[in-house]
Structures are given as C-alpha cells and as structure tokens.
N, CA and C atoms as an extended XYZ file, in Angstrom:
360
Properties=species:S:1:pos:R:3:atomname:S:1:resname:S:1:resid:I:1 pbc="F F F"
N         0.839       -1.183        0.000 N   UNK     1
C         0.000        0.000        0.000 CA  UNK     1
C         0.884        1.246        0.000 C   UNK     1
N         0.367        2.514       -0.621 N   UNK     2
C         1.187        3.344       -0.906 CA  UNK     2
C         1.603        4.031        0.568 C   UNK     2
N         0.458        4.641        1.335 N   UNK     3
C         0.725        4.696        2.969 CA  UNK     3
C         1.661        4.210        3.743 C   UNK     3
N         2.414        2.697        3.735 N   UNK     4
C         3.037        1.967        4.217 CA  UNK     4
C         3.937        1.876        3.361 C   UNK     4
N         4.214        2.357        2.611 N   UNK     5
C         5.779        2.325        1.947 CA  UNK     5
C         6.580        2.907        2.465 C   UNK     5
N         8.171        2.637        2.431 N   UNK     6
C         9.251        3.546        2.815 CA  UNK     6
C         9.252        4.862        2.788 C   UNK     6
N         9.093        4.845        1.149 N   UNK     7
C         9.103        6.608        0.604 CA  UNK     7
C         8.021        7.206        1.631 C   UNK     7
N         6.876        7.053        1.372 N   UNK     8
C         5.866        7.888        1.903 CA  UNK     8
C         5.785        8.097        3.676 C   UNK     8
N         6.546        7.051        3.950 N   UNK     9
C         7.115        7.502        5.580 CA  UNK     9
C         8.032        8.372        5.818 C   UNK     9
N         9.009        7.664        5.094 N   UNK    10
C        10.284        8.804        4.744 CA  UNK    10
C         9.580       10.449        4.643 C   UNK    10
N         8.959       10.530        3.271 N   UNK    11
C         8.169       11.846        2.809 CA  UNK    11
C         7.546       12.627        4.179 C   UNK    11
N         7.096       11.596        4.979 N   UNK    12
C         5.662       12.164        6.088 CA  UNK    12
C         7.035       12.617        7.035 C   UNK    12
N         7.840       11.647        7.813 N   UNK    13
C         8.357       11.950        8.880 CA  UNK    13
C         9.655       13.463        8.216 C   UNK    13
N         9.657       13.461        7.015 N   UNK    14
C        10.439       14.625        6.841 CA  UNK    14
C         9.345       16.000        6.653 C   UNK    14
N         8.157       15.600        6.566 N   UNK    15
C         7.403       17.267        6.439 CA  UNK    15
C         7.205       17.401        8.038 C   UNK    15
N         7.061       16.320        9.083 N   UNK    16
C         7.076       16.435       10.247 CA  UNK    16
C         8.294       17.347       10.795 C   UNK    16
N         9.759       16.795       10.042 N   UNK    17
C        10.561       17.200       10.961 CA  UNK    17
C        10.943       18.847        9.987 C   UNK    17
N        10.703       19.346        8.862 N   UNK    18
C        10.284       20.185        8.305 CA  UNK    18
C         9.476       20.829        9.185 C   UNK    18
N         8.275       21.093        9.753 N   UNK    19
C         7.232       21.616       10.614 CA  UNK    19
C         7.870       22.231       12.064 C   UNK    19
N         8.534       21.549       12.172 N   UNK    20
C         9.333       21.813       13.429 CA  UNK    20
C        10.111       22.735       13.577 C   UNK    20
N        11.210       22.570       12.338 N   UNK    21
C        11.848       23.470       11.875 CA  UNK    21
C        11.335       24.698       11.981 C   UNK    21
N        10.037       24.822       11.214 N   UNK    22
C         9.823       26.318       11.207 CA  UNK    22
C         9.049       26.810       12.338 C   UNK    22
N         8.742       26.113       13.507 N   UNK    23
C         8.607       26.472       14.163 CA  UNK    23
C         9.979       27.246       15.251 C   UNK    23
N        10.561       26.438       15.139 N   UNK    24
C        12.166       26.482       15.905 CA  UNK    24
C        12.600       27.611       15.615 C   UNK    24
N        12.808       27.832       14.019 N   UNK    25
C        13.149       29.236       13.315 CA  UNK    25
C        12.226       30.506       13.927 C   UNK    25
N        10.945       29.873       13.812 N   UNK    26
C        10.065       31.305       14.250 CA  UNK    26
C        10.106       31.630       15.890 C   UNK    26
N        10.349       30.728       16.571 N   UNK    27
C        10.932       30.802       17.885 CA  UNK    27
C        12.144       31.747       17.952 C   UNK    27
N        13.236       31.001       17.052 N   UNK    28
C        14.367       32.080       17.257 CA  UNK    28
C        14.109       33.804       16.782 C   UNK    28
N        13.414       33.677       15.614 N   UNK    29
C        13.147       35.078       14.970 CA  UNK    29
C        12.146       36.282       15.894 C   UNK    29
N        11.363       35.335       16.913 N   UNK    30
C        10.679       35.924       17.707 CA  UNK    30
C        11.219       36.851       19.065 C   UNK    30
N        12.673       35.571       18.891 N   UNK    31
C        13.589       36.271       20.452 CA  UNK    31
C        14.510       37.149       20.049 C   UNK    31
N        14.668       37.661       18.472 N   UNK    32
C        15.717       38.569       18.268 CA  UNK    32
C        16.321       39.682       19.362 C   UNK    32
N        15.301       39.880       20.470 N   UNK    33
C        15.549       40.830       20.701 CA  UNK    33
C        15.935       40.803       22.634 C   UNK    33
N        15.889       39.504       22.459 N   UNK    34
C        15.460       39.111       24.110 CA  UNK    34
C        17.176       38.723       24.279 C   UNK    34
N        17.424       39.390       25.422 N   UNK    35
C        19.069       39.384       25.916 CA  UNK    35
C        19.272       37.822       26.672 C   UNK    35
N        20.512       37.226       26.054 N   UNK    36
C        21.132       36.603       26.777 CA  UNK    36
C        20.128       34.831       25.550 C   UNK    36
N        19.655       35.439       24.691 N   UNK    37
C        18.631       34.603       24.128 CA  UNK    37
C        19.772       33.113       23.346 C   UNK    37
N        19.289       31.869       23.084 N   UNK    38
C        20.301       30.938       22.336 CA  UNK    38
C        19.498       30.680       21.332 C   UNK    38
N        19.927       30.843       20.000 N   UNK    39
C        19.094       30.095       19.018 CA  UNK    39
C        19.031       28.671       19.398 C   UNK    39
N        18.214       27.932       18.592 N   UNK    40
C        17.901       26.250       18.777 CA  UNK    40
C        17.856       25.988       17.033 C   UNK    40
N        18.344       24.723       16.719 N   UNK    41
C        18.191       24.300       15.306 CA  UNK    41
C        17.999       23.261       15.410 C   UNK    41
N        17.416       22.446       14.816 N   UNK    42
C        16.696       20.862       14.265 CA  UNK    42
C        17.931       20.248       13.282 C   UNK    42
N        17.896       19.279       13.867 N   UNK    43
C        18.777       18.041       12.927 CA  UNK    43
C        18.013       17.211       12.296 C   UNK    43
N        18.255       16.838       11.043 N   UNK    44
C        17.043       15.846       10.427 CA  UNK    44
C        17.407       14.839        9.716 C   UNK    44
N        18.782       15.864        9.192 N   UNK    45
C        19.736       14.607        8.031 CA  UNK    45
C        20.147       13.701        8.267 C   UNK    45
N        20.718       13.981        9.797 N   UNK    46
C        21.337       12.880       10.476 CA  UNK    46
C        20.792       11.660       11.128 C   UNK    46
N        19.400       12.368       11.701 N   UNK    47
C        18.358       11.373       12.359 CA  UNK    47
C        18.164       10.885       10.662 C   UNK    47
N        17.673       10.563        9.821 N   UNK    48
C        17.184        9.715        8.344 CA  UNK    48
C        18.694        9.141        8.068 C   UNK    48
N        19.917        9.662        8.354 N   UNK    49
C        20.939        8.567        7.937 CA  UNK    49
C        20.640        7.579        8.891 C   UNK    49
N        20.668        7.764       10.325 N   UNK    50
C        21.083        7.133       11.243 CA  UNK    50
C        19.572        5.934       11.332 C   UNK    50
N        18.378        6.496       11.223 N   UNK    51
C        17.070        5.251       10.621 CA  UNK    51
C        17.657        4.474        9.453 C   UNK    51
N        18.016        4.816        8.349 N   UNK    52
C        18.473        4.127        7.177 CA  UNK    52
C        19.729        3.017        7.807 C   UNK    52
N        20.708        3.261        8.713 N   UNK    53
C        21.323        2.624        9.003 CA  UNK    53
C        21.437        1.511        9.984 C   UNK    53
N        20.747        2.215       11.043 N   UNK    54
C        20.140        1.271       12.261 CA  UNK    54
C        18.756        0.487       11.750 C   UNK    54
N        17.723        0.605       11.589 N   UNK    55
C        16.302        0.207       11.526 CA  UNK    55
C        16.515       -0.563       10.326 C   UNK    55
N        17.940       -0.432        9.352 N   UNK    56
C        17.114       -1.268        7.754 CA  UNK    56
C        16.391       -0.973        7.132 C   UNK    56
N        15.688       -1.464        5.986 N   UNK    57
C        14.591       -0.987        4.995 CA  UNK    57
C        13.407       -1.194        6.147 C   UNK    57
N        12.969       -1.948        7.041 N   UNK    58
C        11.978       -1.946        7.038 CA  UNK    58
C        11.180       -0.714        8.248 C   UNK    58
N        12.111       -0.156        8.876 N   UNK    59
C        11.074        0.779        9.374 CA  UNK    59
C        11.716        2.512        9.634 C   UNK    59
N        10.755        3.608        8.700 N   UNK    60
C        11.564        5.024        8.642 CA  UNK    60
C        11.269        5.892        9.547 C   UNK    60
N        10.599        5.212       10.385 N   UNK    61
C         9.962        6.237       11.838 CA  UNK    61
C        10.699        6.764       12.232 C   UNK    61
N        11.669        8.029       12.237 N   UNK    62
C        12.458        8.710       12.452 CA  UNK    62
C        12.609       10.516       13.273 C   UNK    62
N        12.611       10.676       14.055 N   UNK    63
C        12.338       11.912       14.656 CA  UNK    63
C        14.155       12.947       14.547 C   UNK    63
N        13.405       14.235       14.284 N   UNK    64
C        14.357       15.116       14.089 CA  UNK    64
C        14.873       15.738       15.744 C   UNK    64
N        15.519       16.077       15.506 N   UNK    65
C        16.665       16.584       17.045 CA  UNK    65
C        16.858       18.254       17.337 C   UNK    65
N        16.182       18.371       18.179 N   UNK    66
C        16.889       19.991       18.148 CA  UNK    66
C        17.687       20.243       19.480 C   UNK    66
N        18.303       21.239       18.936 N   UNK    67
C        19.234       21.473       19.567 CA  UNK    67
C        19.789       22.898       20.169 C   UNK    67
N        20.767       23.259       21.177 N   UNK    68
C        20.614       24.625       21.137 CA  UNK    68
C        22.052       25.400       21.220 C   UNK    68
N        22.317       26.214       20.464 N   UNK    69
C        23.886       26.691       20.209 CA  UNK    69
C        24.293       27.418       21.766 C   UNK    69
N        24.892       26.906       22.148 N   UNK    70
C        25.128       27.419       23.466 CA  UNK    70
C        26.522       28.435       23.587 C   UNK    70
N        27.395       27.534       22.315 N   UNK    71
C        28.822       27.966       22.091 CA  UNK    71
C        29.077       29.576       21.421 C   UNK    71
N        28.230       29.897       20.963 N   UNK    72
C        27.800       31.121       19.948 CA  UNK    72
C        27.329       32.578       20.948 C   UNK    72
N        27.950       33.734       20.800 N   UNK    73
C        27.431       34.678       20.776 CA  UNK    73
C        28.172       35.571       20.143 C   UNK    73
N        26.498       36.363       19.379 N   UNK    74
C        27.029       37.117       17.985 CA  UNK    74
C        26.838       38.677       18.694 C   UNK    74
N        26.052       38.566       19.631 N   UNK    75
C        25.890       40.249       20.706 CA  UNK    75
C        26.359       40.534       21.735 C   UNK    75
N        26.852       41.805       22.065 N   UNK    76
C        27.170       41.716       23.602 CA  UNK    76
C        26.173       41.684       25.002 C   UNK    76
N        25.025       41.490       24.644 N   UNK    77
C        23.711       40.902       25.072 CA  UNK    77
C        23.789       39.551       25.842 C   UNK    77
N        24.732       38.434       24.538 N   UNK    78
C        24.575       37.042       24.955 CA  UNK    78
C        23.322       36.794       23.834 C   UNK    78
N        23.189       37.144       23.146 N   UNK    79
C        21.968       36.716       22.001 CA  UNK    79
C        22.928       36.002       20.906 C   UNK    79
N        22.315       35.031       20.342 N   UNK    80
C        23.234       34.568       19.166 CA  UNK    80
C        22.699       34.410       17.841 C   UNK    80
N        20.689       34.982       18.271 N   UNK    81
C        20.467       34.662       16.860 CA  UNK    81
C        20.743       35.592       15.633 C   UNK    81
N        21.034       34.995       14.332 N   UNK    82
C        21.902       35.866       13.182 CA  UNK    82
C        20.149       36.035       12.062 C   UNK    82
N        19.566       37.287       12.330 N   UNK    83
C        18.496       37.118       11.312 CA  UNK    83
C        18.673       36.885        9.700 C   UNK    83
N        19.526       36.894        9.388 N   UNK    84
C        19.543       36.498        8.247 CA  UNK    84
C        19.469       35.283        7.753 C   UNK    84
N        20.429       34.370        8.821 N   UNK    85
C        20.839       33.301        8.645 CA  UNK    85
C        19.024       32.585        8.876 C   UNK    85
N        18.469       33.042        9.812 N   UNK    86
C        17.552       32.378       10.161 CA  UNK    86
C        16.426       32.550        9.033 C   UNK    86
N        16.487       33.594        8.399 N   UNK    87
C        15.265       34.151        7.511 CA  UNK    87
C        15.726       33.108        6.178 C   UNK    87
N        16.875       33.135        5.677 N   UNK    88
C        17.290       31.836        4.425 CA  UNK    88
C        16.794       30.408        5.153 C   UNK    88
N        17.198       30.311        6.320 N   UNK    89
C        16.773       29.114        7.092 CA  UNK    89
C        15.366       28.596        6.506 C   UNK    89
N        14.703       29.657        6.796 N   UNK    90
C        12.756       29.140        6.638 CA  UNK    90
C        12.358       29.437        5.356 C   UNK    90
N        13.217       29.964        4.497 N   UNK    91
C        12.918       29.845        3.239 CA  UNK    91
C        13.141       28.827        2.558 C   UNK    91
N        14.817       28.653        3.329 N   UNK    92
C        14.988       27.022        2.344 CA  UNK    92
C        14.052       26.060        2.855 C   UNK    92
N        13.809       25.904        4.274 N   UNK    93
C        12.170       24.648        4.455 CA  UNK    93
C        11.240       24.937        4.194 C   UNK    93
N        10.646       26.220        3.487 N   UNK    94
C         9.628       26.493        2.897 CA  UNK    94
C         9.512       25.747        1.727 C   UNK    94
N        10.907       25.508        0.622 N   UNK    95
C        10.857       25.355       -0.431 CA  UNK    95
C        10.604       23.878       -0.304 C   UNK    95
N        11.485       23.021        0.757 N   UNK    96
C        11.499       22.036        0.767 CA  UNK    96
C        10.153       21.517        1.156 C   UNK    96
N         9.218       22.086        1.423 N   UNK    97
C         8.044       21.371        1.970 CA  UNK    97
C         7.104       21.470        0.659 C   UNK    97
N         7.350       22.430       -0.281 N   UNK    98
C         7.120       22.384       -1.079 CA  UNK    98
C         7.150       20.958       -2.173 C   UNK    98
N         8.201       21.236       -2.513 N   UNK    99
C         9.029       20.084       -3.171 CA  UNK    99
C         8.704       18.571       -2.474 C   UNK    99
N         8.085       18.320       -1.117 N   UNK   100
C         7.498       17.400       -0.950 CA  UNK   100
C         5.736       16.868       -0.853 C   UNK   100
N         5.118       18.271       -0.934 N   UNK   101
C         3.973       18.235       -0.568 CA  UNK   101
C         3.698       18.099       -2.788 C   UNK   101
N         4.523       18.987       -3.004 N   UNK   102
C         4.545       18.253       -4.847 CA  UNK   102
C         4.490       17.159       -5.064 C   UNK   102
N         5.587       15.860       -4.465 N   UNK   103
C         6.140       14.815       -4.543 CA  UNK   103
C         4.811       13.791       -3.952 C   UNK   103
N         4.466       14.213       -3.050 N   UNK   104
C         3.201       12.928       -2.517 CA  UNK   104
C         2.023       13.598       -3.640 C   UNK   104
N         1.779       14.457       -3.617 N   UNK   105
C         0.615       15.314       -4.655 CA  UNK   105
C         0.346       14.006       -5.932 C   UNK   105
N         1.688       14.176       -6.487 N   UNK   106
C         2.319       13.387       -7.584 CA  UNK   106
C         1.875       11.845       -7.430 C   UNK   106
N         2.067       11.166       -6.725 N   UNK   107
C         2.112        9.594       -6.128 CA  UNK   107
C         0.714        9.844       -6.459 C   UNK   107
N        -0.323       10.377       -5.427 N   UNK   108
C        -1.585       10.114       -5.062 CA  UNK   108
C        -2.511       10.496       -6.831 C   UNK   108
N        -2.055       11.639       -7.281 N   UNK   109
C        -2.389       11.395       -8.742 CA  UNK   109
C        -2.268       10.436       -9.591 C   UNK   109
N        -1.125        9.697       -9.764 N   UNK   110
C        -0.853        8.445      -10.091 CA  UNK   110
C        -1.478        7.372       -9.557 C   UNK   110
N        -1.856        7.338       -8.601 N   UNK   111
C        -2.829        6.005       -8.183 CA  UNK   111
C        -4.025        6.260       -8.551 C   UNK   111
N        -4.928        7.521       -8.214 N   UNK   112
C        -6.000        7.954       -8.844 CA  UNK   112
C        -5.820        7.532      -10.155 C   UNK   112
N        -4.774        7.906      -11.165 N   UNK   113
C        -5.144        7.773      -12.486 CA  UNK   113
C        -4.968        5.906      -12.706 C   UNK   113
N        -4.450        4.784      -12.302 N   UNK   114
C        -4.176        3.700      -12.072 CA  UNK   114
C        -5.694        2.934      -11.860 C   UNK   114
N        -5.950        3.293      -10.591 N   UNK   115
C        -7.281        3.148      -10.263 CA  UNK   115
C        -8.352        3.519      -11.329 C   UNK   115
N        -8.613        4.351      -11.522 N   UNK   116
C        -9.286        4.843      -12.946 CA  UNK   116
C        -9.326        4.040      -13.498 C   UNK   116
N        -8.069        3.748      -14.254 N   UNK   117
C        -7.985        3.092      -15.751 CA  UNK   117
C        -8.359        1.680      -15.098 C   UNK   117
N        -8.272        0.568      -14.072 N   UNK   118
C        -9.355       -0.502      -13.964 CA  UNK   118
C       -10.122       -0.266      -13.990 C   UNK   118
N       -10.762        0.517      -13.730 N   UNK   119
C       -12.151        0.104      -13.593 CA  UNK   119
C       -12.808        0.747      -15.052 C   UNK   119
N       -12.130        0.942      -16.006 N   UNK   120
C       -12.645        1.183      -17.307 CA  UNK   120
C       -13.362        0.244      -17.924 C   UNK   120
C-alpha cells in the first residue's frame, strides 16, 4: 500500500521534521531581541541517515533533534540569533516542503489515475 511504503514515511516523517523546523526558526526570529537569548536548530539529516542505518529498509519512523547553540554569541547581550541566517533558514524549508507536498501530490495522482484506468 502506498501509505506503508518507505518513501511515503520517509516523505511524512520529513514534512514532520520540516514543521518543526519552522517552528524552531520562528521561535528564534521571535527572540531577536530578548538578551542573553540561544538560538535552537533541528537536525534531520542525520536522524534519516542514522534510521536508514540502524532500523534497515523496514522501518523510517524517524524523529528530528533539536538542539541549542550554546557555544555562539554574535551580541554583547549574549543573544546569538543571526536574522539572516535564520530568515534563508525558513525559506529554504519552505521550499522544501514544497518540493514534498509536490512529490506525494504526484504519487496520489498516479494512483488515482491507475485506479481509474481498472475500472474502465
């Protein structure tokens, strides 16, 4: 079933850990201004190597990691978040959620059209 496939777990648990992300980002973008503040960032690549490697093909249930830069300060505040960095941040997972919410779009059209054509 298409639901229970790799990909489409893979696909789901990455718009999950995508979601997060921009929450995390909008967290940091929210504290620009709050002294002594630490950005936090999400790991995702690593959690999907580390499922692909540990778990095997058969299961992609995979959760993303966040984390918080503790080592970093860019103010004499003690603040470390860099708005720029953070504003490309949520653009590039904007795009990417894109590019996946395309990608299942795609699948589920294809079965629709599959389905269809039996029952012709």
């Amino acid at each position: 079933m298409l639901f229970d496939g790799l990909e489409f777990k893979a696909m789901q648990s990455s718009l999950d850990a995508l979601w997060l992300k921009q929450k995390v980002i909008s967290n940091n973008l929210a504290n620009i201004e709050t002294p002594g503040f630490k950005a936090s960032k999400v790991s995702f690549e690593d959690a999907l190597e580390n499922a692909r490697k540990e778990k095997g093909a058969e299961d992609y249930s995979f959760q993303a990691t966040v984390t918080k830069d503790e080592t970093t300060s860019s103010r004499p505040d003690g603040n470390n978040v860099v708005t720029d960095k953070e504003e490309l941040e949520l653009y590039n997972t904007y795009l990417q959620s894109v590019y996946l919410y395309q990608k299942i779009s795609g699948q589920l059209t294809d079965m629709q059209y599959v389905i269809g054509q039996a029952f012709k």
